[in-house]
N, C-alpha and C positions, 0 to 999 in steps of 0.2 A: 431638763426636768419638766419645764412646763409650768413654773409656778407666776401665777397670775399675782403679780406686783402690786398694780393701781386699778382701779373697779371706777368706772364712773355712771350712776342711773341716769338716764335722759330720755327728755322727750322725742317717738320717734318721726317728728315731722323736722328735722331739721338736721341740715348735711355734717359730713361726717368731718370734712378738710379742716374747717378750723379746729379742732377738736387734738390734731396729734401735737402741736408745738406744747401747746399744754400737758400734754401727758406726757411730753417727754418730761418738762421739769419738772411735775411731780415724780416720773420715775428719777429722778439726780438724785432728789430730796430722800426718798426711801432707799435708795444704793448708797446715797451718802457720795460721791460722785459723778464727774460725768465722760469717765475713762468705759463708757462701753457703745458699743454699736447697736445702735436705734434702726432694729429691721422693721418694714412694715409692706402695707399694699403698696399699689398703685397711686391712692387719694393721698398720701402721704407727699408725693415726690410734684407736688407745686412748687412751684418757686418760692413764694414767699415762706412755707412752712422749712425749705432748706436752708433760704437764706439766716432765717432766724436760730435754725440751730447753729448753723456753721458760726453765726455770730454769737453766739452763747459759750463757744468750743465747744459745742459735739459734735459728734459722729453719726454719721448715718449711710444707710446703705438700699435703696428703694426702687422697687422697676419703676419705670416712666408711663405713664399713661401714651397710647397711639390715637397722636392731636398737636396740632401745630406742623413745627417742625419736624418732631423725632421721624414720622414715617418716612421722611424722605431723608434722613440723618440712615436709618438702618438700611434703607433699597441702596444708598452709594455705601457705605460702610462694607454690607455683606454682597453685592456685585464686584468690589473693588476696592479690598481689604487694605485700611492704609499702615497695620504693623504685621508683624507676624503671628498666627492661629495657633495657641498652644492646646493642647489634652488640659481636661479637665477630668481631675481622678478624686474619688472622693478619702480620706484617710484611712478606713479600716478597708479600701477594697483591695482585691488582690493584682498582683501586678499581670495574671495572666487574663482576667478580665479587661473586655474591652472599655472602653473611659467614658465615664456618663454623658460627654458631652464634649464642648470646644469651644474658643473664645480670644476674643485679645482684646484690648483697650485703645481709646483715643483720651484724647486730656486736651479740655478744653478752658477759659477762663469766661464766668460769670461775676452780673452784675444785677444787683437789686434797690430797688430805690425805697426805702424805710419809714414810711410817710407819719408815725408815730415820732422819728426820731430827728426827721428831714437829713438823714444821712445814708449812704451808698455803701453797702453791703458789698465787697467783692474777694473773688478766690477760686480757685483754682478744681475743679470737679474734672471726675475720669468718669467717663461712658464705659460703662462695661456691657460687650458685645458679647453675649453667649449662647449657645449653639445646644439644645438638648433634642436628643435622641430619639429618646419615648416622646418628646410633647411635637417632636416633626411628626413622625410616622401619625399619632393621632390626630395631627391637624390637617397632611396631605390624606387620610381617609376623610375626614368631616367635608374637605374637600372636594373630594370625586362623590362622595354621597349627596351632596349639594349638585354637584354639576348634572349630575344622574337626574336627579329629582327635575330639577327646574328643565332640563331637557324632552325628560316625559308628559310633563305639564305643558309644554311649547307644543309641541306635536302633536298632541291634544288635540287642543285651542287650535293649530292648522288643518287641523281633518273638517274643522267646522268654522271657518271665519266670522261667518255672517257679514252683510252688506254694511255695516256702518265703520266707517275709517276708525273713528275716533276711540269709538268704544272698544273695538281692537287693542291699535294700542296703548290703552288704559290698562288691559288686559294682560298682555305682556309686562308692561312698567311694571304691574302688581305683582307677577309671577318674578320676575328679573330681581327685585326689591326683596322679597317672603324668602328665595334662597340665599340671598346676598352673593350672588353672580352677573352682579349688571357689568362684571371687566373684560367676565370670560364667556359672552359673547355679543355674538354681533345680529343685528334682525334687520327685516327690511321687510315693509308691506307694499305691494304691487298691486296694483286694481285693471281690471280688463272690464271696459263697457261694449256688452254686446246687444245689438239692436233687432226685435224684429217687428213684422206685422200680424195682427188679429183680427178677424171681425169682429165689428160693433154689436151690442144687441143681444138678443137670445132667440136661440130657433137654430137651424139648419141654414147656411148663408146662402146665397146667392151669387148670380153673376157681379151683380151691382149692387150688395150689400157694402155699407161703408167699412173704411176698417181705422184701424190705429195702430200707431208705429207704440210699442210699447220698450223702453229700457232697461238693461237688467246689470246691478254692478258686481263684478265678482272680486271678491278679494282674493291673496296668495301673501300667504307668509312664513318668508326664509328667512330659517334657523343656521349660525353656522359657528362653532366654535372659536374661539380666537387661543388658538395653539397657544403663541406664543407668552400671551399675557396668564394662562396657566400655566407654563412650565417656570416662568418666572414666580408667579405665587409657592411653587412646589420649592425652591430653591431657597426662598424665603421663611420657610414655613420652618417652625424649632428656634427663630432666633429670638432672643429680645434685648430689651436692652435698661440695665441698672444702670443708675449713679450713684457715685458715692464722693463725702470731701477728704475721706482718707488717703492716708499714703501708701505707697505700696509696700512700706514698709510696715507701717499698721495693719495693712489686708492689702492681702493677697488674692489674686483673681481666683485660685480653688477656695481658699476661704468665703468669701463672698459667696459662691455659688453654697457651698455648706454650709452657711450661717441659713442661708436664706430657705434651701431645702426642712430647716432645724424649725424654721417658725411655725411648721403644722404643730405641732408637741403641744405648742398653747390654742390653737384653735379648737384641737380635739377636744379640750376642755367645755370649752363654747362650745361644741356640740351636744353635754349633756344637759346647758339648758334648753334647749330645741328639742330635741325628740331623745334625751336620754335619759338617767338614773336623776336629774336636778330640775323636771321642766320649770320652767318658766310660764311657758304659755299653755291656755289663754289666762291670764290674769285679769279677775274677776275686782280686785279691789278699783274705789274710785278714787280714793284720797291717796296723793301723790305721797304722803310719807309714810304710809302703808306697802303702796308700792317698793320705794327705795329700801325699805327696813328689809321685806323679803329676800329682795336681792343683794341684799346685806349678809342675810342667812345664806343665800345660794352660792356666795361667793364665796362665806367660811368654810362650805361642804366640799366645795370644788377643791380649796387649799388641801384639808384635810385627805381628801381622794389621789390626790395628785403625790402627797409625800406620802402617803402608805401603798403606791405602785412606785416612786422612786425608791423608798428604803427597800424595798422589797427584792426590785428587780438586784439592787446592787449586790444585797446578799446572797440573792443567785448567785450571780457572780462570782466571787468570791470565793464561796463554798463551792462552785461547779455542781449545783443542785438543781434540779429542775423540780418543780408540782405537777402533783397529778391525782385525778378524783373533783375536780373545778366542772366538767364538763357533763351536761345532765346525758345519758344514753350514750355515753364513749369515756368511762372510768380512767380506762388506761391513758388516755391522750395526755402527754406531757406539755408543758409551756414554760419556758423562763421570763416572759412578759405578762403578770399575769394581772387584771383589772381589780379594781378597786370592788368592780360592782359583785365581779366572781367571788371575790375573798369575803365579803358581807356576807354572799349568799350561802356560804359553806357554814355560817354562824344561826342560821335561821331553823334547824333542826331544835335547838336547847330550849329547854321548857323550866322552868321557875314555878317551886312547888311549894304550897303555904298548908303545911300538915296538921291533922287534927291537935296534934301534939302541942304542935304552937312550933314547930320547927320549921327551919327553911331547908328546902332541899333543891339542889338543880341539874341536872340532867349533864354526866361528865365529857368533856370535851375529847373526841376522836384524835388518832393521829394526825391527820392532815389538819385539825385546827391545832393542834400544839406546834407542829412545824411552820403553819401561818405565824402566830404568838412569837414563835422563836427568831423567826427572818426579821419580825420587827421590832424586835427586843425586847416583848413586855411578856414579864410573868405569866404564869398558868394562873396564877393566886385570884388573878382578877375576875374568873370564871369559877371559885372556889367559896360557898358560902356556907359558912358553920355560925349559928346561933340562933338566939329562940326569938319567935317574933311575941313581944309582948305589946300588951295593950292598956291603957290606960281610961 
């Protein structure tokens, strides 16, 4: 569904980590338990923010940030699988499609030291190794688009060295660094000093005009792929890696992978303060509790958006109905997912009319807005105004 739980306003110069152990207990508080699996980013899956839930009894379920340990936890992992590599299939897909992906698990034990409580947090987390499809094939392209780039920019830079070593390679570091390809290759700068003689002076020289030995430095610099440290990147590339303190009899490695696909639902929301139908920004108020009231308001509008596209879609559903007439310049175009913002905008024709009479009259609602009304259960009535406007 996507419906945004907990809202919290803050200021934004200050990081994000400490921020989820807390919102997970306020999420308990408004669930009323804490029988659910707490998906989130990267900045969730700290140590300390795990330890504290697992010691709270929750659940949770989080990629790992690539820092420390983990990167060299996934190159032996996925070079040298230590259980066996199951399909990863998602629930409504078909059995003749091929599986979003692939994965298996290690199960390791952790320990936390509690300095609030001066006691040692410890239990039992599973690394979830998982393999997707789509996110290799675009990562071994960002790949070769990188290696491409930074190749063209080297060869460059070698048609024109210029004499100074250093500034060279300065040059290269910087190009090696801007693609993030300093693994996949390798350089080497070579200098040849050739010598010769000139006459002194100005004029036409002579027998026994002086002369001087003048020095010239040339530089050379070789570019050369390192094969091997890219085919190992390619091989790499689609995996990552969750933990979670679940059992697998709580979640399941395709669960895991579909809860965590699930968590766009609520982000899309957080896209309409950004550049959608709720902006946000830029926010012109200076007083912080002007601020926060807003986003009080933006947060009610997003609840209300989000359950009138769940109620909606379900009664698709249901009814096996699709809409149509949402779309400005394509009438006929059908949809069973249909937005909040489209369903509003089907409403913005109706016109409210204050008659010499003293009557009220209002412009009657089309098909397709009474099939809206209907998918959401609310009367026509409420677009129906009969009485006399009096004045006093």
């Amino acid at each position: 569904m996507g419906m945004p739980l907990v809202s919290t306003t803050l200021k934004g110069n200050g990081a994000d980590d400490p921020l989820y152990f807390p919102t997970w207990q306020k999420m308990a508080q408004v669930i009323g338990h804490k029988k659910f699996v707490f998906i989130a980013d990267c900045k969730a899956g700290s140590i300390a923010t795990r330890a504290a839930i697992t010691a709270n009894r929750g659940i949770y379920c989080v990629p790992v940030a690539m820092s420390g340990q983990h990167p060299q936890y996934l190159k032996q992992w996925v070079l040298d699988p230590p259980a066996e590599i199951v399909e990863i299939r998602l629930p409504r897909q078909d059995e003749e499609e091929s599986a979003v992906g692939k994965g298996f698990e290690v199960e390791l034990g952790k320990f936390w030291f509690n300095k609030e409580t001066n006691k040692w947090v410890r239990w039992l987390e599973r690394y979830l190794v998982v393999y997707s499809q789509s996110l290799a094939a675009s990562a071994i392209r960002g790949l070769q688009q990188r290696i491409n780039q930074a190749e063209t920019a080297l060869k460059s830079l070698a048609k024109k060295p210029g004499d100074d070593r250093e500034q060279l390679s300065h040059k290269v570091e910087n190009i090696l660094q801007r693609y993030r390809v300093k693994d996949f290759f390798s350089t080497m700068i070579t200098q040849e000093i050739a010598r010769h003689t000139r006459h002194a002076g100005r004029g036409r020289p002579s027998k026994n005009s002086p002369t001087l030995e003048v020095t010239h430095i040339c530089l050379q610099l070789h570019i050369q792929q390192i094969d091997t440290a890219i085919k190992e990147a390619e091989t790499l590339a689609g995996w990552r890696l969750y933990v979670t303190n679940a059992s697998l009899r709580q979640l399941s490695l395709p669960q895991a992978v579909t809860y965590y696909r699930d968590e766009w639902l609520l982000e899309r929301g957080f896209h309409r303060f950004k550049r959608g139908s709720l902006p946000a920004l830029p926010i012109y108020f200076q007083n912080t509790n002007r601020i926060t009231g807003l986003m009080f308001l933006l947060n009610l509008a997003l609840r209300v958006f989000t359950v009138m596209e769940f109620v909606v879609k379900q009664a698709l559903i249901e009814t096996q109905q699709s809409l149509f007439g949402l779309y400005d310049g394509n009438p006929k175009r059908r949809t069973e997912r249909p937005s909040a913002e489209k369903m509003l905008k089907a409403f913005c024709n109706l016109t409210l009319y204050f008659l010499p009479d003293s009557t009220i009259f209002i412009t009657p609602i089309n098909e397709l807005q009474k099939q809206i009304l209907s998918l959401m259960k609310m009367p026509e009535s409420l677009y129906q105004v009969e009485g006399v406007l009096r004045s006093t």
